[in-house]
N, C-alpha and C positions, 0 to 999 in steps of 0.2 A: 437351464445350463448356466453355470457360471464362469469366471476368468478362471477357476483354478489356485490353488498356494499360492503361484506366485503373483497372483495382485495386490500388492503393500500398497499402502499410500506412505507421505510422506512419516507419519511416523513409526509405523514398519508395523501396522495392524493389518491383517488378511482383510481385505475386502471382499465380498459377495457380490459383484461388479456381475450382469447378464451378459450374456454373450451380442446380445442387440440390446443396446443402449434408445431408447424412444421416448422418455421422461426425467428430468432432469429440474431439480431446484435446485435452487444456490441462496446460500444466504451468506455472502461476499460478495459485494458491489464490485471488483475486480473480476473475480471468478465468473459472476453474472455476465460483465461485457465481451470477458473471453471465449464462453460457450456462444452466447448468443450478436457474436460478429463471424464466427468459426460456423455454428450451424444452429441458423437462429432457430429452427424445427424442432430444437430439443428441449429448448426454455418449457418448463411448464407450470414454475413458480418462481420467487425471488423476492427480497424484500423491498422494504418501504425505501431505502437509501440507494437500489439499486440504478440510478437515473440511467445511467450509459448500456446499449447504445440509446440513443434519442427517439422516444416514440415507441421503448418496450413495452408492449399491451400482452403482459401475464398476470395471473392473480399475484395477489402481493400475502406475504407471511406474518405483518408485522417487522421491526428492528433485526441487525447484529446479534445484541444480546439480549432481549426479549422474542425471537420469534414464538407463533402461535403453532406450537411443536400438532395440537390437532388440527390444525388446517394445512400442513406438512402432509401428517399423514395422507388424510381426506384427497391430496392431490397424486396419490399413488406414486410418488417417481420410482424409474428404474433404482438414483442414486441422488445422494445428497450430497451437497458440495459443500464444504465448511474449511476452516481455517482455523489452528490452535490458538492464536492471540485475537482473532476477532471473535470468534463462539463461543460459549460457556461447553463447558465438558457435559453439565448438567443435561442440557437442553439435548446436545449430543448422544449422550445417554439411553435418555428417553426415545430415541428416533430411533438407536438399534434396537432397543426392547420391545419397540413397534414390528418391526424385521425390518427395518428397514437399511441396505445399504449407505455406510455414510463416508466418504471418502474426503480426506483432513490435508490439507497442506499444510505444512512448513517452510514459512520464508522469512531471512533473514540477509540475505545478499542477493545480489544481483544474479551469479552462479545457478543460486538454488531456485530462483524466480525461473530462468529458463527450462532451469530441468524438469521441477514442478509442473510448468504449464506445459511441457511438450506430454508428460506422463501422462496429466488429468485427460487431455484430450482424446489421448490415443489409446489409453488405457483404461481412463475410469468413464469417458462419454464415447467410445469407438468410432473415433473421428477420426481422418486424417490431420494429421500434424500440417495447420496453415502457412500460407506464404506470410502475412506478416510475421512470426512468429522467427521464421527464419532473417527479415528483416530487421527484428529488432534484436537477434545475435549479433547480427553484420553491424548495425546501429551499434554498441555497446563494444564492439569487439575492438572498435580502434577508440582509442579516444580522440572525441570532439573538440573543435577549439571552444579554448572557455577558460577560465582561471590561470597564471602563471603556473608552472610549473615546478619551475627551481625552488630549494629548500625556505630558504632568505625571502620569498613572494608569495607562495600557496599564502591563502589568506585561511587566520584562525576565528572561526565563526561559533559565536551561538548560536542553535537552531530550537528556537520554543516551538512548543503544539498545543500551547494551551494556555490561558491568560485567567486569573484570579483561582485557583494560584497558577503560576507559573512554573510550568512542565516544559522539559526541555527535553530533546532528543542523547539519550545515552548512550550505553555499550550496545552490539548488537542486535541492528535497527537496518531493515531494508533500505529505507531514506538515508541514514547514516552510510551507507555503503555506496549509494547512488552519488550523495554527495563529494565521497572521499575520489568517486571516477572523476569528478568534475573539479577536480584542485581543491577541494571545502576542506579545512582540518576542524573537526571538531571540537571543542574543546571539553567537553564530557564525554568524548568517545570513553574515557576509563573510567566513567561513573561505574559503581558498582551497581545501581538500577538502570535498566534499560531508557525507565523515562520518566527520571529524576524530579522533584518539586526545587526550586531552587530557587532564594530570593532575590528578586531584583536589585535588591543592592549586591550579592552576591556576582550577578550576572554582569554587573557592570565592574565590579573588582575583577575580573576575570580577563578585564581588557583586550576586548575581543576586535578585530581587525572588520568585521563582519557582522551584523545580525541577520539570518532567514527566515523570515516570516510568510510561512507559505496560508494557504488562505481554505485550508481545513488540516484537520478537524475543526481547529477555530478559525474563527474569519478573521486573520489580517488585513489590513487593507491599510492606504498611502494614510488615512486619517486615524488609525486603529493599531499601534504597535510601536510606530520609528519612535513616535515621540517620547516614549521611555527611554531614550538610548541617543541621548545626546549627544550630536559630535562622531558618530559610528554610522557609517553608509549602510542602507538597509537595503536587501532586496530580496521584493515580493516574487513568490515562488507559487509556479500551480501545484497545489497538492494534490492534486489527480497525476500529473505526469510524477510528483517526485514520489508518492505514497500506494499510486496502483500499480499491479502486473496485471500488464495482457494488453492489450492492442497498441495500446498509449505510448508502452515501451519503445515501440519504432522512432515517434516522432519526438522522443522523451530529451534524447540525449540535446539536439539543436534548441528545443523550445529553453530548457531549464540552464544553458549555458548561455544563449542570449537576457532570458532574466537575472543572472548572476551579474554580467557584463554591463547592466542596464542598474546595477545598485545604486541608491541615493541618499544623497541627504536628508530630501524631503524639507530642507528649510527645518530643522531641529535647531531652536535656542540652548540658551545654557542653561537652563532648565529643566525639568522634568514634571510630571502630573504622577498621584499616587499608583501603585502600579497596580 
């Protein structure tokens, strides 16, 4: 027995969702911690990246964008859990042509993060909807102290994700939205790419008040990044709290506004090293 027409996921595809939900992979490190902190019982697979929660002991699928689509299979889930910008379609694909349930998020704001994860849970794993979940509404709902407010002091920040080349945070970007809660003006919010290549000389023409160097996908760190950005306060950002949904969200908003608050120098010369 199935959920019926009306089980969409996020991009409005019928899902074949069982009426008891008892097997469940995910190949999104977010979706991962979210099922398995909600009701670790259902984990029955996940990838190689999925660290969180700590001490997950499930078989592993392979990557994101490499999972090993027959060792998916081979783990029978009720429902596969997947994400349009982390999964290849392809892979996807392949998982329904197996029969397999595969239910897709889409996230791109904060909004869609809640509604998303209250739906997967309740809808595509038949779980109750958790108390953190409701906590990191409540979290989110007010804004945090963290960044000025007023028009004249919001600071305008570059936010890279990635170094050689240099990928930066664009238009409609979950992180980009988390950030703009938190006073962050981006300065390629209007990039026409989501997540632009852009040269460091460019970046630095862009005279940004701010650089965010969160510490994935690429590893930023105090010795790994300010130093291209002489003279511009940096600060190091967990990319877990700014880049996942789902449990993190609660404690996202105070972690990520005290690392804002906490930007530095780092002792940057007037110089700079190739970028």
């Amino acid at each position: 027995m199935t959920a019926g027409p009306g089980a969409r996921d996020d991009t409005g595809t019928v899902v074949g969702v069982p009426a008891r939900v008892t097997r469940v992979v995910s190949l999104v490190p977010s979706l991962t911690e979210t099922v398995a902190v909600t009701a670790p019982g259902l984990m029955a697979g996940a990838t190689d990246w999925c660290t969180h929660p700590a001490g997950l002991d499930v078989p592993r699928v392979r990557g994101t964008k490499n999972p090993d689509v027959a060792a998916v299979i081979a783990l029978r889930p009720d429902v596969v859990l997947a994400n349009e910008e982390e999964n290849r379609a392809a892979d996807l694909d392949a998982l329904r042509a197996a029969g397999l349930p595969v239910w897709v998020t889409v996230i791109r704001t904060m909004d869609e993060a809640l509604a998303s994860l209250r739906r997967l849970l309740t809808v595509a794993c038949r779980v109750p909807a958790p108390s953190w979940l409701d906590e990191a509404e409540q979290a989110w709902d007010v804004r945090p102290p963290g960044p000025p407010e007023r028009p004249g002091q919001r600071r305008r920040a570059v936010i890279p994700v990635w170094r050689r080349p240099w990928m930066v945070l664009g238009r409609d970007t979950f992180a980009g939205d988390v950030l703009a809660r938190l006073g962050v003006v981006n300065v390629y919010a209007g990039h026409a790419e989501r997540y632009p290549k852009v040269l460091l000389d460019d970046l630095l023409a862009a005279r940004p008040d701010l650089v965010v160097l969160p510490d994935e996908p690429y590893r930023f760190t105090a010795g790994d990044g300010p130093e291209c950005f002489p003279g511009v306060p940096a600060a190091l950002l967990s990319g877990r709290h700014l880049t996942w949904y789902g449990p993190s969200l609660a404690e996202a908003p105070r972690i990520l506004a005290a690392q804002l608050a906490a930007a530095s120098l780092f002792g940057a010369g007037p110089g700079r090293p190739p970028g």
